[in-house]
C-alpha positions in Angstrom: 0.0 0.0 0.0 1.4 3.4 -1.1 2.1 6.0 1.4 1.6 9.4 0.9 2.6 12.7 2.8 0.5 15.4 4.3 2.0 18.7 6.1 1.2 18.9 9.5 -0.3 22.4 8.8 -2.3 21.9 5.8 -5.1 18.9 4.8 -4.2 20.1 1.0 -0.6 18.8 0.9 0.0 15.3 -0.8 3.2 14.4 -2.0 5.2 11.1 -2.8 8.3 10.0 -0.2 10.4 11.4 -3.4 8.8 14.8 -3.3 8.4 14.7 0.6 12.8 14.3 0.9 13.4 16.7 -2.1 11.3 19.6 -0.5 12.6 19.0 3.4 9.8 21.3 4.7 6.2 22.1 3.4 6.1 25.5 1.5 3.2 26.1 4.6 6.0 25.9 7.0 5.0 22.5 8.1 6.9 19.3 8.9 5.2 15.7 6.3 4.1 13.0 7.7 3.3 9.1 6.3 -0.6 9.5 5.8 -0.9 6.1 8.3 2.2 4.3 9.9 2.8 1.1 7.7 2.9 -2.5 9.8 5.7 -4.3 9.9 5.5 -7.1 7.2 7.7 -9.5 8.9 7.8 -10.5 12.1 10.4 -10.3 15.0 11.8 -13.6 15.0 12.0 -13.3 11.2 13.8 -9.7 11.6 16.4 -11.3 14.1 17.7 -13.2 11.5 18.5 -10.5 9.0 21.8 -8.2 9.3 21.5 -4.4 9.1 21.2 -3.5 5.8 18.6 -6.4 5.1 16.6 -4.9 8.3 16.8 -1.5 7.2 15.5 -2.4 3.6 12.6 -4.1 5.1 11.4 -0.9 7.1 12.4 1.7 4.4 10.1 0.2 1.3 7.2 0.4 4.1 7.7 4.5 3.9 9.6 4.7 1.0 6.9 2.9 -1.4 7.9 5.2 -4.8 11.8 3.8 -4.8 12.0 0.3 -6.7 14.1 -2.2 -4.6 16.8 -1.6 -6.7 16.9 1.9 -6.2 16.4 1.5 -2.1 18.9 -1.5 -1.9 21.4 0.6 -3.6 21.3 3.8 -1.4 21.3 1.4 1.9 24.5 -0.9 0.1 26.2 2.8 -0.3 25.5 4.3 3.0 25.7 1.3 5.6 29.4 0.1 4.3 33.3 0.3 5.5 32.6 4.3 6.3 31.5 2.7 9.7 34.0 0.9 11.5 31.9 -2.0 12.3 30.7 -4.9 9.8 27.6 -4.7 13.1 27.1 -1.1 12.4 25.3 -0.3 15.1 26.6 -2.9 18.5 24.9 -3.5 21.7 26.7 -3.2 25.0 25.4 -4.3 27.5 26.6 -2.3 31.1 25.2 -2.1 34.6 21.8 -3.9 33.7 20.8 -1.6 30.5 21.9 -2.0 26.9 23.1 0.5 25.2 22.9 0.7 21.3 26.3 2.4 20.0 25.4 4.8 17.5 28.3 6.3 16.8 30.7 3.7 14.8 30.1 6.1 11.3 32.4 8.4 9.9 32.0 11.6 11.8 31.1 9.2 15.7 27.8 10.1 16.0 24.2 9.0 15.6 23.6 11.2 12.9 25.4 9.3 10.6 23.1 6.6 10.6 20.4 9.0 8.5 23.1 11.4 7.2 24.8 8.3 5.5 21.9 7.0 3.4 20.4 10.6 2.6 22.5 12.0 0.1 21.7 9.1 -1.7 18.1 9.3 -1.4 17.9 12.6 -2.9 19.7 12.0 -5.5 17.7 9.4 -6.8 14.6 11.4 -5.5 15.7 14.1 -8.1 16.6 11.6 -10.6 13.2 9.9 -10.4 11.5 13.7 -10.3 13.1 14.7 -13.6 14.8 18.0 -11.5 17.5 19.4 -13.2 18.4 22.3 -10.3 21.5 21.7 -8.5 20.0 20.6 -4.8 21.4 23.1 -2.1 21.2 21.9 1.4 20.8 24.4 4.1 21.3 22.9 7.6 21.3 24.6 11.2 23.4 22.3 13.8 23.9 21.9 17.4 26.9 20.0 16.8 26.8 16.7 15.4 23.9 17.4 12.3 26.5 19.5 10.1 29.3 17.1 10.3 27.8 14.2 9.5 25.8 16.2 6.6 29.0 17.7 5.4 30.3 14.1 5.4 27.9 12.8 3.6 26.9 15.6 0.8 30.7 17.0 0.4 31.9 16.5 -3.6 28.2 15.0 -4.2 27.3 15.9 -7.6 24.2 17.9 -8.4 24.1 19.1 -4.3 25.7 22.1 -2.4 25.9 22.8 1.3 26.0 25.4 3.8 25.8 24.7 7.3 25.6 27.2 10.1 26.4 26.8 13.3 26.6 28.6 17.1 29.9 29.8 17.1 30.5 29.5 20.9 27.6 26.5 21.3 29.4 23.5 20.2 32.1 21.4 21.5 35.8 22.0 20.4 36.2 18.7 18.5 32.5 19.4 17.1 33.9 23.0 16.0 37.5 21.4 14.7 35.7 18.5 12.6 33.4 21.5 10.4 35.8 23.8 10.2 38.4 21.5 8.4 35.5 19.8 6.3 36.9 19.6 2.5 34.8 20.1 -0.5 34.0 23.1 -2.9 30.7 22.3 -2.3 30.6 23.1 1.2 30.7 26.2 3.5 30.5 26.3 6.9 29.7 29.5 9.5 29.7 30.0 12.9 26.5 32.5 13.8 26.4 34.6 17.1 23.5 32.8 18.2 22.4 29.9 19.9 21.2 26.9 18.0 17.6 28.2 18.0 18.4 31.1 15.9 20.2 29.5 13.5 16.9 26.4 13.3 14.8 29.5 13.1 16.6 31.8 10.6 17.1 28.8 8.3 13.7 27.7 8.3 12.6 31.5 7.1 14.6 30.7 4.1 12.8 28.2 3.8 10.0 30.1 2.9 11.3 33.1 2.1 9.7 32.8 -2.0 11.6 35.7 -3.3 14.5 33.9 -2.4 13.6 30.4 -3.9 12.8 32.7 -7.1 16.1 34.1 -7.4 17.6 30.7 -7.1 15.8 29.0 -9.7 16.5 31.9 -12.1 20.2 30.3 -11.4 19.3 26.9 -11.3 19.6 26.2 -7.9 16.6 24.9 -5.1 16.4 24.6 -1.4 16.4 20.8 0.3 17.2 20.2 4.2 19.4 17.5 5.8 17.7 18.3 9.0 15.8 16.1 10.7 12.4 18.0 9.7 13.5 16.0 6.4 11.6 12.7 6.4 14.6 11.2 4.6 16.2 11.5 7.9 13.6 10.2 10.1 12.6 7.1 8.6 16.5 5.8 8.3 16.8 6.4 12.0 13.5 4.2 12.4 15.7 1.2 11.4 18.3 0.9 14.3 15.1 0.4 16.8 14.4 -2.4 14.9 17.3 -3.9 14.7 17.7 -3.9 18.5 15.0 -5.5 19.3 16.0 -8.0 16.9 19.3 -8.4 18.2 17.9 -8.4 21.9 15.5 -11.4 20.6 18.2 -13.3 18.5 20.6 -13.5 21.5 18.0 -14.7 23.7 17.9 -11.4 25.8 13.9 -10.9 25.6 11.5 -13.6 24.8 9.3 -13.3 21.6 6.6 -10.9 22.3 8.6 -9.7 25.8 8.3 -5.4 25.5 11.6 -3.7 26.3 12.1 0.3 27.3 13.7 2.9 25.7 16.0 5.4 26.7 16.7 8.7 23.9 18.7 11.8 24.8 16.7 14.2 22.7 16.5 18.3 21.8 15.1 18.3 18.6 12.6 15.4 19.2 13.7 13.4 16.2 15.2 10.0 17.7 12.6 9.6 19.8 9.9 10.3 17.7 11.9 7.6 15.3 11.4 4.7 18.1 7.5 6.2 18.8 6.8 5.6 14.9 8.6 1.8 15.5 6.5 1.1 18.3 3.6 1.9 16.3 4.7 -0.2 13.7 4.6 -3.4 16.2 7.8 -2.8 17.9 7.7 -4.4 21.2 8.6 -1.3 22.9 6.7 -0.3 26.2 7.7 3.4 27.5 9.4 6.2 25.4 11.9 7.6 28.3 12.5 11.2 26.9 15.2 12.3 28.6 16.6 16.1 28.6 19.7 18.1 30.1 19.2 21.8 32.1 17.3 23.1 28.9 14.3 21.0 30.2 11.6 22.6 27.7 10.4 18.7 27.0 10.5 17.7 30.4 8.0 20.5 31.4 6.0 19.8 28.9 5.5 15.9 29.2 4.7 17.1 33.1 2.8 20.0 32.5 0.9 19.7 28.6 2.1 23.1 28.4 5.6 23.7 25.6 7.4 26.8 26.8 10.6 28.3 24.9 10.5 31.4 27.3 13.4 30.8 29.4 17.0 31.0 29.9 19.3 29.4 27.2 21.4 26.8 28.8 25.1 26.0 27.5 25.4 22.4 29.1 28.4 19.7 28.4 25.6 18.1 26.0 25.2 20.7 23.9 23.1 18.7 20.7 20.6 18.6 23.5 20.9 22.5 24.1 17.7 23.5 21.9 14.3 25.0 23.1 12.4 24.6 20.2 12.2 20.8 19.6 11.1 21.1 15.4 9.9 17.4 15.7 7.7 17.7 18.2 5.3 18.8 15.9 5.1 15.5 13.9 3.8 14.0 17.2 1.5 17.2 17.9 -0.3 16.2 14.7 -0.4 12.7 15.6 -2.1 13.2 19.0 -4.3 15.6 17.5 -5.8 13.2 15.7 -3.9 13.9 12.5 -5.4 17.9 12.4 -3.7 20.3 10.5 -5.6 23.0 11.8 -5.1 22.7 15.2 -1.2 22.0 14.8 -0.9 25.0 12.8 -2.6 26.7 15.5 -0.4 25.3 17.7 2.7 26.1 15.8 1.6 29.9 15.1 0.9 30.2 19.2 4.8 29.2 19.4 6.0 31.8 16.9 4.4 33.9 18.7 3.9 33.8 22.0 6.4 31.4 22.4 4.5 29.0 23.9 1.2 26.4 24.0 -1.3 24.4 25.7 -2.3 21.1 24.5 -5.7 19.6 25.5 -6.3 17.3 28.0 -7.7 14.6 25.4 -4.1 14.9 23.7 -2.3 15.0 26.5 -3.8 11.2 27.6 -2.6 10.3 24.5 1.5 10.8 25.5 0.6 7.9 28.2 3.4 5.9 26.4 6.1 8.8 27.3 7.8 9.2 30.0 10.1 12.7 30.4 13.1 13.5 33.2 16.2 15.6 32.8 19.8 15.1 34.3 21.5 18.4 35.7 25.2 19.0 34.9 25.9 17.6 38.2 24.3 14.3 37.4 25.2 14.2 33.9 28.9 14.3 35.0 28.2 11.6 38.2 26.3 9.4 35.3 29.7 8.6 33.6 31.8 8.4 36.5 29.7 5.5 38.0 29.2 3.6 35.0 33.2 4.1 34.3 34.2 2.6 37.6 31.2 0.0 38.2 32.4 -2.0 34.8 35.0 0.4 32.9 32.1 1.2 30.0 33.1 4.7 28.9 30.2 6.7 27.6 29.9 10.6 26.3 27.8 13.4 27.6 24.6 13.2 25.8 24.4 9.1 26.6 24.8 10.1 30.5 22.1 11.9 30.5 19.8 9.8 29.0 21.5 7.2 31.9 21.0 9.4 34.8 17.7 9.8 33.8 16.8 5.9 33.4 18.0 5.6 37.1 15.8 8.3 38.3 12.6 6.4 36.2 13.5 3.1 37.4 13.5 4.6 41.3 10.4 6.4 40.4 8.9 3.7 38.9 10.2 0.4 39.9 9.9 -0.7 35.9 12.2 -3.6 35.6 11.5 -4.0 32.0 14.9 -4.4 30.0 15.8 -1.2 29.0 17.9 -0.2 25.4 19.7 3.0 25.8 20.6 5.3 23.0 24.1 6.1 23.1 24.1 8.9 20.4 28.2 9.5 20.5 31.3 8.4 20.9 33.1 9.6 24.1 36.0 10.8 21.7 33.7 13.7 20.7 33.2 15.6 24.0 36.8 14.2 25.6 37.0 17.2 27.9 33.8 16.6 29.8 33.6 12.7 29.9 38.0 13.4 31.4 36.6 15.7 33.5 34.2 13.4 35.0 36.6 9.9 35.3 39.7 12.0 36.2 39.4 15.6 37.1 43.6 15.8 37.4 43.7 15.7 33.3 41.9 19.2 33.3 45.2 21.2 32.1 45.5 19.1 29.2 45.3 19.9 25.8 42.0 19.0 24.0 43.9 16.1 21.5 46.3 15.1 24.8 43.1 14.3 26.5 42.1 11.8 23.6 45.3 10.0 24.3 44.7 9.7 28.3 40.9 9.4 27.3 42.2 5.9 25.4 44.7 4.7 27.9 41.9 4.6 30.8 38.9 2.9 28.5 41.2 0.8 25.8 39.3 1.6 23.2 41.3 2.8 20.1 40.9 6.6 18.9 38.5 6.5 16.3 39.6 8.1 12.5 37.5 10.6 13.1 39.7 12.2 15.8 43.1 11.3 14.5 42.4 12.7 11.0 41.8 16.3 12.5 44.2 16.8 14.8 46.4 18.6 12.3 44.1 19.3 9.5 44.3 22.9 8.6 41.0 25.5 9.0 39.2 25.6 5.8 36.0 27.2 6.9 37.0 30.3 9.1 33.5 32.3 8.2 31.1 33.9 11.1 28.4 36.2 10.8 24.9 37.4 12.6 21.9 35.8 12.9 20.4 38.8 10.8 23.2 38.2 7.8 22.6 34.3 7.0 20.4 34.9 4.1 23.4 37.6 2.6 25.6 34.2 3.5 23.9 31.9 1.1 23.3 34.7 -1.6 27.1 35.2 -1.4 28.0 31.9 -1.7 25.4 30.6 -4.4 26.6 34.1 -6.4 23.1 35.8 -6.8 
């Protein structure tokens, strides 16, 4: 059965998963969504048999149903290959009593190179297949990890240009040093003085902005996102849940049927909203544990029904999570409003403007599957020293919290249920904080002499990712306001 994609802010929209990646975002401002959430075709016990690549093809043509099986075989063959440095991709370590599902063996050590891998090649057979000549432009706002694994991915890519923008003093060094030396004459990079919220925001204004998407096709050039508003980025992320539960099942973990727990470190919504769309596929999963750092906006609002941005920005030692306007949490406002444009624009318009909403009580019933917490700094930090000396499993910042905050539920809760927990980065990529935490005395180190101590204490070698930029030179040395992005892209595009 074909599915087809709406906006969440308009009952007008209907595209194909083609159209739906090549556009990014709705010309109404809104975010597409699968018109019903496909079943899973095979069962669990048949799933656990199947490696990655075969599991992610079999959850892909469920969304994906206008790419042949050639054409969806061949983007997962390209994107899921010796780039990561596992033939597993994506391991399961178990450690203190919870599983955690290592995200981070791709090129750039981070989860988003499980969607960032395969999407290049989606689009470019999305444009093939939708006759478009224009060369594709990606425009991206990061909190960190999103515009390296996008440069990764789309840098020297025919047909496709990127510019990522960034908060200049927002992201971790090594996220900072891995941009900044990308390669590539189709890429630019640039550090805004701004938090990550005004870059999301800015970028999606360009989005819309027509006048500019005129000019551009005058030159032969259109818009596309490698955010994760883009549903090419959703549905690939989808797959590792999947294949967890498989795993879990396969290696006689959990009995056939048995539900398990999970654990997502979130700001931007769109991992966990990946694992709500597998439960609803007929996932055995049983609670949704959001969990958040100091920027708690998605705490409050699984506690209160209301979603707040006005409040103090927070720079934490997890600072992908530092966001206060989590763009895919408005793929699940539609859902829970039972699928109604009108009301989610409403929503949406009440954010932009007021800066804040109030769901009903009817929709806020239907989050009974989530569960939200938050770890402090403090926590965070205590999170990776325990599980460090308890059984010598290293994990990074944005892991810890979504740790620290599985304690708390299971205390809260006494749910016993086994638990996967998304470890969404390597250690390697926020060395400073996880050294600080496991050995305070290292603090006067250098950021790359840390990496070295960082591999003595946890014997795990440093990944490529680190070595190849510790003396790779600055290619991208650009920074502007928040008000001068669009002059940025006009620049660069030569309009």
């Amino acid at each position: 059965m074909e599915v087809f994609y709406h906006s969440t802010r308009s009952g007008e929209v209907q595209v194909r998963a083609s159209q739906a990646i090549l556009k990014g975002l709705s010309e109404d401002g809104g975010l597409f969504v699968p018109d019903h959430i496909p079943a899973l075709d095979k069962d669990i016990k048949e799933l656990a048999e199947m490696d990655y690549r075969q599991v992610a093809y079999e959850v892909m043509k469920l969304y994906l149903t206008d790419f042949t099986e050639e054409e969806l075989k061949g983007c997962i063959d390209r994107a899921y290959d010796s780039k990561f440095d596992t033939e597993e991709i994506v391991p399961l370590a178990e450690a203190a009593g919870a599983y955690y599902l290592e995200l981070f063996h791709g090129p750039t050590i981070a989860f988003k190179d499980m969607a960032l891998s395969i999407l290049p090649h989606l689009m470019i057979t999305s444009a093939r297949k939708n006759g478009v000549k224009n060369e594709i432009v990606i425009l991206t706002a990061t909190s960190g990890d999103t515009g390296k694994a996008a440069l990764a991915g789309f840098a020297e890519v025919e047909g496709t240009r990127i510019i990522v923008f960034y908060p200049k003093n927002g992201v971790s060094p090594i996220q900072e040093k891995q941009m900044v030396t990308q390669k590539g004459a189709n890429t630019l990079v640039v550090g805004i003085h701004g938090n990550f919220d005004d870059a999301q925001t800015s970028v999606k204004k360009l989005f819309s902005d027509r006048e500019l998407a005129a000019e551009m096709a005058g030159k032969g050039y259109q818009f596309s996102s490698a955010n994760s508003i883009n549903i090419g980025r959703l549905v690939p992320q989808i797959c590792y849940y999947v294949y967890a539960c498989g795993r879990l099942l396969a290696e006689g973990r959990i009995a056939e049927g048995e539900q398990v727990n999970v654990v997502v470190p979130t700001g931007n919504f769109g991992n966990i909203l990946a694992a709500f769309y597998a439960k609803n596929m007929g996932l055995p999963i049983g609670k949704l544990i959001c969990a958040s750092n100091e920027n708690k906006v998605l705490y409050d609002f699984f506690s209160t029904g209301t979603y707040d941005r006005n409040r103090e920005f927070i720079l934490t030692a997890s600072p992908s999570m530092d966001i206060l306007i989590s763009s895919n949490l408005e793929r699940l406002i539609y859902r829970i409003a039972g699928n109604d444009p009108e009301q989610t624009a409403k929503l949406m318009a009440a954010l932009n403007g007021e800066g804040r909403y109030d769901i009903t009580e009817d929709m806020k019933a239907a989050l009974a599957d989530f569960y939200g917490n938050y770890a402090t700094e403090a926590e965070t930090e205590a999170e990776i020293r325990r599980l460090y000396e308890e059984c010598g499993y290293v994990i990074d910042t944005h892991t810890a919290v979504a740790s620290a905050v599985y304690q708390k539920y299971r205390k809260e809760t006494g749910d016993e249920a086994k638990t996967i927990i998304t470890s969404t980065a390597s250690p390697y990529k926020f060395t400073r904080s996880v050294m600080n935490a496991i050995d305070p005395e290292h603090d006067a180190k250098g950021d790359f002499e840390l990496v070295d101590e960082l591999s003595k204490l946890s014997g795990v070698q440093v990944p490529n990712a680190i070595e190849e930029i510790r003396t790779a030179p600055v290619l991208h040395d650009r920074q502007c306001e928040v008000g001068e992005m669009k002059d940025v892209v006009r620049e660069f595009l030569h309009l």
